[in-house]
N, C-alpha and C positions, 0 to 999 in steps of 0.2 A: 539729393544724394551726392555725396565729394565723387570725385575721378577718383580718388583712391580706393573707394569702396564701391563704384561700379566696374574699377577693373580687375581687383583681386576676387568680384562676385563671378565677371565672365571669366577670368581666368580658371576657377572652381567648375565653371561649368563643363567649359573644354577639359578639363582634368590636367592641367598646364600649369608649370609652376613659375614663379613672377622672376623677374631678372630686373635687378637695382644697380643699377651702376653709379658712381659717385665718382664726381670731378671736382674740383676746386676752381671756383670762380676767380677768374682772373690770369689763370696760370694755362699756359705758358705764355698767354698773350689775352690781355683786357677784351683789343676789337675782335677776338674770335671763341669767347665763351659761348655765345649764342650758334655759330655755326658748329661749335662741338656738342650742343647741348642735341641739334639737331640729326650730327653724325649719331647721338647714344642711339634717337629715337629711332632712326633707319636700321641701325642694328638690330632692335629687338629688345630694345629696353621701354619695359612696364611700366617703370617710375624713375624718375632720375632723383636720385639725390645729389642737390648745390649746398657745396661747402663755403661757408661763408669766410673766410681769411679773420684768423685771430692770434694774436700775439704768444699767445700762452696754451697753444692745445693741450691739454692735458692727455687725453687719449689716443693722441696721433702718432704714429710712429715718426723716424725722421722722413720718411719721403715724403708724407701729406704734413708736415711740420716745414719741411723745408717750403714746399709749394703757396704755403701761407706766407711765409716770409717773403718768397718771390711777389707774391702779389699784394701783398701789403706797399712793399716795396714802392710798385707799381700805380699807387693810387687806389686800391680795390676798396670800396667799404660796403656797407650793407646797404645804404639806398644805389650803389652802384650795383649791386646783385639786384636788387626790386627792380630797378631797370632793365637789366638784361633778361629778366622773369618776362618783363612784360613786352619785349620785343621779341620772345620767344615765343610767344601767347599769341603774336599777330599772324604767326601760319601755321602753327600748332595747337589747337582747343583741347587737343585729348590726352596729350602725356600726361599723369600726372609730375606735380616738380613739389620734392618735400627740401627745405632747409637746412641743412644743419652745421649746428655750429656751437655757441656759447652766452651765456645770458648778458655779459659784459656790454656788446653792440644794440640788443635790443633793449636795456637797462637804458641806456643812453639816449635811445629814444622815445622811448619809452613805450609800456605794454599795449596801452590804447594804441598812440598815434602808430607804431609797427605794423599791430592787426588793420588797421584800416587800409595803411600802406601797399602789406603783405596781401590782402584781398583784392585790390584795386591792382595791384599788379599779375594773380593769375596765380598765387601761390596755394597751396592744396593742404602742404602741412607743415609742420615743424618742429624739428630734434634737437631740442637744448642741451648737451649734452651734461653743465652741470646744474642741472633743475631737476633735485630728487623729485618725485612723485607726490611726497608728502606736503612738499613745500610748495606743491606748483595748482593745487587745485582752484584758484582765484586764477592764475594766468593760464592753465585749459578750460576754464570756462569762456572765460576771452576768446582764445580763438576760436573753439566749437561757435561762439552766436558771430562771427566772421565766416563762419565756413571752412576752417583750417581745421585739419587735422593736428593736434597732437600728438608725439608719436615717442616715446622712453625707451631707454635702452633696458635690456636684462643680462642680468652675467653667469656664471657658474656659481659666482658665491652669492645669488640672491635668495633670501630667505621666500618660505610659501608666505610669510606678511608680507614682505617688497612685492613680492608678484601680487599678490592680491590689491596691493594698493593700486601699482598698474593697472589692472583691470578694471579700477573703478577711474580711474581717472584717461587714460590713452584710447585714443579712438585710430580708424586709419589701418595702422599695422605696428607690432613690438618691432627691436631690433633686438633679435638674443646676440649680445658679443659671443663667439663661438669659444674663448681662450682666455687665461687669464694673461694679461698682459696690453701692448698695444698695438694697433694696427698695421699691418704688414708684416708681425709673425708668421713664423712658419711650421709651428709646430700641431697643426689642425688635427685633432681628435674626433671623428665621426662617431663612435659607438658612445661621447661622452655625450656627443651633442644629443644625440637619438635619447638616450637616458634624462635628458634633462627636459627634453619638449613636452613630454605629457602633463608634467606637475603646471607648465605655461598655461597649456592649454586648457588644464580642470578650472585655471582661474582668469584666463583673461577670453575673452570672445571673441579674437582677433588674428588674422593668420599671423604667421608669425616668421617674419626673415632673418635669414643668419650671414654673419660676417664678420671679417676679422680674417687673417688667413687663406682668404681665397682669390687664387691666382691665375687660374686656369679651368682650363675646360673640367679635365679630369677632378679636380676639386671641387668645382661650384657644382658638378652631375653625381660627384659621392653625396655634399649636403643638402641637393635637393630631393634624397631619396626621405629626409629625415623632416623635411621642411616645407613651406607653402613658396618661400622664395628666397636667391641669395642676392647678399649687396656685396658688391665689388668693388672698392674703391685705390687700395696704395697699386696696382698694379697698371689701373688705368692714368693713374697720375704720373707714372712710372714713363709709361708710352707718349706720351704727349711729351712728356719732357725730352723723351731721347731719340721721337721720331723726327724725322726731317717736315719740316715747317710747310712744301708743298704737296706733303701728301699724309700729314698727319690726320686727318677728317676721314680718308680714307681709312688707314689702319685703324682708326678709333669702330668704325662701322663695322671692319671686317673682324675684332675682334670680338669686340660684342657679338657678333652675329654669331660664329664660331660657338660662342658660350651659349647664346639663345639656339642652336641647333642639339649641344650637351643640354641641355634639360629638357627641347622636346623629342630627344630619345629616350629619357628617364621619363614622362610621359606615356609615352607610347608603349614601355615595356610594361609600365604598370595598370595596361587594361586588360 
């Protein structure tokens, strides 16, 4: 059984909802990916999702577009992420760590030699972001006999066939985009999101986290009333960039935690 799918089973158990936080590998400094990877997990992050640094995000807003740029910059590539996976892996066994990013880097290396890669390093899943569903069932079968999660995004404008493709192909967890638009909007709509989970849910068999727009306490505890778990990611990229360098680890922890205390009050109300 993946980390992924033995922690969103205990997390169901406890009646708790998942917290994803998402950083960009590399940013704001190459040798300290790993000890932020491990501030997410002190905080109370479920699954980290690592953004992989790519030229051309199409779905990023400018602060996780800019953050790429930084660490591109910087030297970052994706066997430099499998690295930093797997020296996260040497005192961590249990967070799960999903990928995400774009098919361009893993093209490159190609889909085999990645998943062996990706395995051998301690990674759990991965979010392609431009790898429709339809097009990608040869490269989730690859990772599922590696052990990877596959994992697709859903949006507002996804048809019940897009979702149901999903559901045949995406193991792990969906990412519903909460919004139309890009990452670190602000315009979060909670009664659309609510409206839109059930049609997810008739067709995919997977909890299902929401993101885009979520900044804070008070928003990540409105979506998790509607949801199994939220991903958070332009606001933590946000802080890293603007916190002071000795004690950024710190506020990375206390934020998240912060956030992990809003959903185990939305928890707690809902027994």
């Amino acid at each position: 059984m993946s980390r992924i799918k033995t922690t969103f089973e205990a997390l169901a158990a406890a009646n708790k909802k998942g917290l994803i936080p998402f950083m960009t590998a590399g940013d704001p400094d190459p040798a300290r990916t790993v000890e932020f990877m491990h501030a997410l997990a002190a905080g109370g992050a479920d699954v980290i999702e690592l953004g992989v640094p790519f030229s051309d995000p199409m779905a990023d807003g400018p602060v996780i577009q800019q953050s790429s740029e930084r660490a591109l910059e910087k030297g970052v590539t994706l066997k430099s992420v499998l690295a930093d996976v797997k020296r996260f892996r040497e005192t961590d066994n249990q967070t799960p760590v999903v990928l995400m990013g774009y098919a361009n880097p893993i093209e490159r290396m190609g889909a085999d030699a990645f998943a062996t890669a990706a395995k051998a390093a301690g990674v759990d899943g991965v979010l392609v972001v431009d790898y429709p569903p339809e097009e990608s069932v040869e490269f989730a079968a690859k990772m599922k006999a590696a052990d990877i999660d596959p994992i697709f995004l859903l949006a507002p404008t996804s048809t019940d066939e897009r979702i149901a493709e999903v559901g045949r192909v995406a193991s792990g967890y969906v990412y519903y985009v909460s919004l139309k638009g890009v990452t670190g909007a602000a315009n979060l709509d909670v009664a659309s999101i609510a409206s839109k989970i059930p049609a997810i849910k008739a067709r995919v068999p997977l909890p299902v986290g929401v993101g885009f727009g979520i900044r804070d306490a008070q928003t990540a505890a409105a979506v998790a009333q509607v949801s199994d778990a939220v991903v958070i990611g332009s606001r933590i990229v946000q802080l890293l960039e603007q916190a002071p360098a000795e004690t950024a680890a710190e506020a990375l922890t206390q934020f998240v935690s912060d956030i992990r205390t809003a959903l185990d009050a939305v928890s707690a109300n809902a027994k």
